[in-house]
DOSE-237629 format. One line per field, with one value per residue (C-alpha): residue number from 1; residue in one letter; x, y, z. Coordinates in steps of 0.2 Angstrom, whole numbers, plus 5000, padded with zeros to 4 digits. Each point is the difference from the previous one (the first is absolute). Layout:
N
num <- NUM ...
residu <- a ...
px <- X ...
py <- Y ...
pz <- Z ...
//
This chain:
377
num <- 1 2 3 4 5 6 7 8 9 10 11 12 13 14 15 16 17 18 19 20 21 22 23 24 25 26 27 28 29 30 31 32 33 34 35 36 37 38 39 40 41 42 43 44 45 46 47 48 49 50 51 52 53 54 55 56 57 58 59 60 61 62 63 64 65 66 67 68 69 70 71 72 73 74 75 76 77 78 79 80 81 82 83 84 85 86 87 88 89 90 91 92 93 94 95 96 97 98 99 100 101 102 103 104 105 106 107 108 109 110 111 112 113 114 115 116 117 118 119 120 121 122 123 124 125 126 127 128 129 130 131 132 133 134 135 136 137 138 139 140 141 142 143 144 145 146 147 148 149 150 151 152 153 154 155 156 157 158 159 160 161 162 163 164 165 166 167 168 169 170 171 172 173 174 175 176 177 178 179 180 181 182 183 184 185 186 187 188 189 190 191 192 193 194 195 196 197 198 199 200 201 202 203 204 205 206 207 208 209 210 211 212 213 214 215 216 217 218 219 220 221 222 223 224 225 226 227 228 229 230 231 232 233 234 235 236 237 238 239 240 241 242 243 244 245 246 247 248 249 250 251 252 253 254 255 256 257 258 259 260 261 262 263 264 265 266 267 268 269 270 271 272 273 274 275 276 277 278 279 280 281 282 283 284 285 286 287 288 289 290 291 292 293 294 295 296 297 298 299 300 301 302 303 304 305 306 307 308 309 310 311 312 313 314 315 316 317 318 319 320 321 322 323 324 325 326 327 328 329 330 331 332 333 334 335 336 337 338 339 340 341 342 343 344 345 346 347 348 349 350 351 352 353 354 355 356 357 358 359 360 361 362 363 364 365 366 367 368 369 370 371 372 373 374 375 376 377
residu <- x x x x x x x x x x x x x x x x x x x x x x x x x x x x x x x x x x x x x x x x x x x x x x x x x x x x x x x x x x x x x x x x x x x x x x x x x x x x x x x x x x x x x x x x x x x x x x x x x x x x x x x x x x x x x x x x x x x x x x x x x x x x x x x x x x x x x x x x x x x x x x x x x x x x x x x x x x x x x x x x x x x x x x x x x x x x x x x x x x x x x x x x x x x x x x x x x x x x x x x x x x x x x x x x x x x x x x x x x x x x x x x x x x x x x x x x x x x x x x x x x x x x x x x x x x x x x x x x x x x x x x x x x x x x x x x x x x x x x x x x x x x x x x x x x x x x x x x x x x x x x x x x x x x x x x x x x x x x x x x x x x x x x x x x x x x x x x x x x x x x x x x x x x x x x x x x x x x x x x x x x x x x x x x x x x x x x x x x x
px <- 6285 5011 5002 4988 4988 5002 4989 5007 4996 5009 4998 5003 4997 4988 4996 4996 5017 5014 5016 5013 4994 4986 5012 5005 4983 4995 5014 4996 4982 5008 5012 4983 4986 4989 5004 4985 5006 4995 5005 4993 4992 4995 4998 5008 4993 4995 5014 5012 4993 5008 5015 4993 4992 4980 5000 4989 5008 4996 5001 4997 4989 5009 4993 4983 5004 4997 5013 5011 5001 5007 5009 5002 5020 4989 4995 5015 4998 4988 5011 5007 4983 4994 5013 4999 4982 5003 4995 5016 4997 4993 5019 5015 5010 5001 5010 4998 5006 5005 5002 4992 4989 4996 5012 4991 4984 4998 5006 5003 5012 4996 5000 5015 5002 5011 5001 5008 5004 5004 5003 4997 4990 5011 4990 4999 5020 5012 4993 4987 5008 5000 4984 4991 5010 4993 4984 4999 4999 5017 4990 4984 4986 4998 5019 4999 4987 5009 5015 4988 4993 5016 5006 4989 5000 5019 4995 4987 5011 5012 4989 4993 5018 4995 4987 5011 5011 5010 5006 5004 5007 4999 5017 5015 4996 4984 5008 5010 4984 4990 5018 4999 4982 4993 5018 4997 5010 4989 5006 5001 4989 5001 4983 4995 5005 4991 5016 4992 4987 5016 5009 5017 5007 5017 5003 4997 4997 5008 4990 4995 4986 4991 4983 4988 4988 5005 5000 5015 5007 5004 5012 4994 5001 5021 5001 4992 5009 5020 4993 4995 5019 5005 4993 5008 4992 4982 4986 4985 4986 4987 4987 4988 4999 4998 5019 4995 5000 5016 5007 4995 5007 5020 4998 5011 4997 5009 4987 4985 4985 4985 4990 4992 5001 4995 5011 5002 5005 5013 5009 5001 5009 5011 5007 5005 5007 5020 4998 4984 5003 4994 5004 4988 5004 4988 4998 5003 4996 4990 5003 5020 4998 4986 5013 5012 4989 5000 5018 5003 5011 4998 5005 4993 5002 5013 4989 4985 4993 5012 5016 4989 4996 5010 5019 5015 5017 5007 5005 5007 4981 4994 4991 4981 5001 5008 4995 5000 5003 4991 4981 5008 5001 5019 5000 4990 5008 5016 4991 4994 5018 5007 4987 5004 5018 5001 5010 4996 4982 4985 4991 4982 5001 5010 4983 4990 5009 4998 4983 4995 5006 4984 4988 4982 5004 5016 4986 4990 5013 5007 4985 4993 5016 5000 4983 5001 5017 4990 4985 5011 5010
py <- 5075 5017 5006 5014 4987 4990 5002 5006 5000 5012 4993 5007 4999 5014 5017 5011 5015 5006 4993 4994 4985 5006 5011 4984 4996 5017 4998 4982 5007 5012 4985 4992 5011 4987 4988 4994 5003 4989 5001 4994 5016 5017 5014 5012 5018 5009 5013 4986 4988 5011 4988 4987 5008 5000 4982 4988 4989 4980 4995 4985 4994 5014 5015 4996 4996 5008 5015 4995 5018 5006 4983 4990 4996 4990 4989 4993 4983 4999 5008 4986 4991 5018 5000 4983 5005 5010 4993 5006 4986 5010 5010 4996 5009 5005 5012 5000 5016 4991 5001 4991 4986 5006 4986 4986 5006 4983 4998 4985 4993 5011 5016 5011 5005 5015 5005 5015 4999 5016 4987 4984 5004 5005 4996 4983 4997 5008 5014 4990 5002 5018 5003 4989 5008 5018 4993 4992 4983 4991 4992 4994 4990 5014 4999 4981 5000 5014 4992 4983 5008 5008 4982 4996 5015 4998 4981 5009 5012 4990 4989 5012 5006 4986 5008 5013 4999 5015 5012 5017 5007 5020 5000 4987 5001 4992 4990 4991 5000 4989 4989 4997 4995 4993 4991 5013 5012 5017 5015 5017 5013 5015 5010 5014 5016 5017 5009 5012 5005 5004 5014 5004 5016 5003 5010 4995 5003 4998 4985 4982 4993 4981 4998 4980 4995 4998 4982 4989 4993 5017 5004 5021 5000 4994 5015 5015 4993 4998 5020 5007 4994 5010 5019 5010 4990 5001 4988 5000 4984 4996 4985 4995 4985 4988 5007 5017 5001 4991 5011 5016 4993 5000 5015 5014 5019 4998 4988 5003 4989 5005 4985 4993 5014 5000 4994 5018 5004 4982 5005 5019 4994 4988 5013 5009 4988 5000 4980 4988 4987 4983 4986 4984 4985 4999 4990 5012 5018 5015 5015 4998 5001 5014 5008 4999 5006 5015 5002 4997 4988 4983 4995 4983 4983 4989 4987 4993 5010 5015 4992 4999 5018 5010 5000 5003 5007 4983 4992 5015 5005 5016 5001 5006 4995 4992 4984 4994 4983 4995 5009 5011 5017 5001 4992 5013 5015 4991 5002 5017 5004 4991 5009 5017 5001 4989 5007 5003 5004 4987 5008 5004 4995 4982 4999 5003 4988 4987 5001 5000 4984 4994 5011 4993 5000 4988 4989 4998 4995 4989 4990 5001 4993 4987 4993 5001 4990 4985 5001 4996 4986
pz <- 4580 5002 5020 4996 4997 5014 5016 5015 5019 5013 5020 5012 5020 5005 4990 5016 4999 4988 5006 4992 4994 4993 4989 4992 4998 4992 4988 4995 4996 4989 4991 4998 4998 4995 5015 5012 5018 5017 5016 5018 5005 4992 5008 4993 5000 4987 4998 5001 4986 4986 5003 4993 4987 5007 4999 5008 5011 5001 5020 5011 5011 5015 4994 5006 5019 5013 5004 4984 4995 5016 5008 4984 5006 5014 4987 4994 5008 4986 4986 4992 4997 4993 4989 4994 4994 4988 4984 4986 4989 4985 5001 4989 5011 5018 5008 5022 5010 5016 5017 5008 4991 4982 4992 5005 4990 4990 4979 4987 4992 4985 5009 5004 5017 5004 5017 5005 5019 5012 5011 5009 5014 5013 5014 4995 4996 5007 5008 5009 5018 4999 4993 5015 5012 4994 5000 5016 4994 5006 5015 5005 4992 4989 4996 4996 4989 4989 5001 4992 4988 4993 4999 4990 4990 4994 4995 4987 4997 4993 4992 4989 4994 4989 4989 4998 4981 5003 5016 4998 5015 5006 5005 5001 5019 4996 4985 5016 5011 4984 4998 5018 5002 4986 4990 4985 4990 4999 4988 5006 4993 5011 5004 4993 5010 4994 4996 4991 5014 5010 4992 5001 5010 5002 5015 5017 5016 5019 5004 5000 4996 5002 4997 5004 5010 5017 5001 5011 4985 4992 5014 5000 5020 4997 4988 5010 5014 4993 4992 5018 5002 4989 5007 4985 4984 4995 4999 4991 5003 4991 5002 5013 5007 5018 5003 5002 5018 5001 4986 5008 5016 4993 4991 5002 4996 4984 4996 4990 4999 4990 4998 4987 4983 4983 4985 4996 5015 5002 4981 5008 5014 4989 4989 5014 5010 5002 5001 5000 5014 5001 5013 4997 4989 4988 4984 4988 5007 4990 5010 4999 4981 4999 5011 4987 4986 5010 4998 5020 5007 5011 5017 5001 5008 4990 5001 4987 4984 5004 4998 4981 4997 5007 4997 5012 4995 5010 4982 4989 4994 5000 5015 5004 5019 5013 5013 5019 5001 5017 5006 5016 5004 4998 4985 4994 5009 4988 4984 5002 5006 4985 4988 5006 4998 4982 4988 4987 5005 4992 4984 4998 4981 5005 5012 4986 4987 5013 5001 4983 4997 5010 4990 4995 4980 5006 5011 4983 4989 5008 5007 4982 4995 5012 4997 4983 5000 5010 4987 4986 5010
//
């Protein structure tokens, strides 16, 4: 039986946004077209479901209670059995798309499971303190029985590493992360990036630019507030987010926040932009590359997926941005310092070069080429 023959199942968590997970899954849908696909919940809209090709969507026992649509995160106490439920048993090979519970949908001995992971859930592992914390669950009976239940939830977690044959990780970051957790080697297969969504334009403008929803972890508050101390360069914010009010709060006049805008209006702003900055510690990181595809350069964390996709001149390369090593203001006034008086200045075309290395045709081959290499094993 050839590959083409095979059947295959895609799972993946929830179908309900486009992010950047679920670019991995539209790309998988597009390595195979013929692929059934599951997942706990569906409720994707309609002018979203061209990602995965029009396809119905096989889901678990969650979509039908009450409030999944709006507060199905509230049910992921029950998650794990959802997932579990899933009957895959007719499939020769299945691929997950997880972050939270999608690996541990159940397959035999005679079925391949690949299992590519954006990463452990965090607010199960390491970053498990934090996320209670921003929550408001580090104390009280509430706090207890999240804290229980997120025991328990790393003892299934590791558990069903089992079923998994082979790990493929989004980033070495995450590739540690899977080593870490669950005593397996993972190969990288970096996500696909719509490069050619985000053109390239050469000149720029007098300003900065950093664009995410304004959650704690993405650190937009440190960065309006090491720019408001800096009066005499610009910059431009876009996201919404529960850090608005903070945000707006430790902004300056040279600081520009428009909320949340269209991806017109984002890739507008990204061509323009002297330098795309970005201060969170994230497992691999889109919008640096996007950024990139746009020709611009990066002022980023030296932490997580950056230190990945975006190169420094610190080790001879050529360079197509520049990092702060700890999340403070001055660490940042530094970089900015640092990016506006290299020499030579960072080309638009190295930013481009860059970014194309994490195109959607490279996502393809080498996925393709991956599974294909474990088939005939």
């Amino acid at each position: 039986m050839t590959i083409q023959e095979k059947k295959v199942a895609i799972v993946h968590e929830w179908f309900v946004n486009y992010a950047g997970a679920e670019r991995v899954v539209e790309q998988l849908v597009k390595c195979y077209p013929n692929a059934d696909i599951l997942g706990v919940i569906d409720f994707l809209p309609d002018d979203l479901r061209w990602y995965i090709d029009h396809k119905p969507v096989t889901t678990s026992f969650i979509q039908k209670l009450p409030f999944a649509k709006k507060h199905y995160r509230s049910y992921l106490p029950l998650m794990p059995l959802a997932i579990e439920q899933l009957d895959v048993s007719a499939y020769d090979i299945v691929i997950s798309s997880a972050h939270a519970v999608s690996k541990g949908v159940i397959t035999g001995p005679n079925q391949l499971h690949v299992s590519y992971v954006h990463s452990p859930m965090r607010y199960a592992w390491d970053l498990q303190h934090q996320y209670l914390k921003e929550s408001g669950l580090d104390t009280g009976i509430k706090g207890w029985f999240a804290k229980w239940f997120l025991h328990k939830l790393r003892i299934w977690d590791v558990r069903t590493a089992n079923g998994v044959d082979a790990f493929i990780a989004n980033s070495h970051f995450i590739a540690k992360r899977i080593k870490k957790i669950y005593g397996r080697d993972a190969t990288v297969i970096y996500p696909p990036v719509d490069t050619d969504g985000f053109e390239f334009k050469e000149k720029k403008e007098e300003f900065f630019l950093t664009a995410s929803r304004l959650v704690p972890y993405k650190r937009v508050d440190m960065i309006v507030e090491a720019f408001a101390n800096m009066p005499d360069q610009k910059l431009v914010v876009i996201g919404e987010g529960p850090e608005m009010a903070k945000v707006k709060a430790k902004a300056g006049p040279n600081v520009e926040i428009l909320g949340y805008q269209s991806t017109a209006v984002l890739k507008d702003h990204m061509q323009r932009a002297k330098a795309f900055v970005f201060a969170a510690e994230e497992d691999f990181g889109i919008t640096p590359v996007e950024a990139q595809a746009c020709g611009t350069p990066v002022i980023a964390y030296g932490r997580g997926g950056a230190l990945e996709t975006v190169l420094s001149p610190d080790h001879g390369r050529v360079a197509t941005g520049v990092f702060f090593q700890e999340q403070s203001v001055a660490s940042i006034i530094d970089a900015v310092t640092r990016f506006n008086t290299m020499d030579p200045k960072i080309s638009p075309h190295a930013c481009r070069d860059n970014a194309l290395r994490f195109s959607p045709q490279r996502f393809r081959q080498e996925i393709q080429e991956y599974i294909n290499g474990l088939v005939s094993q």
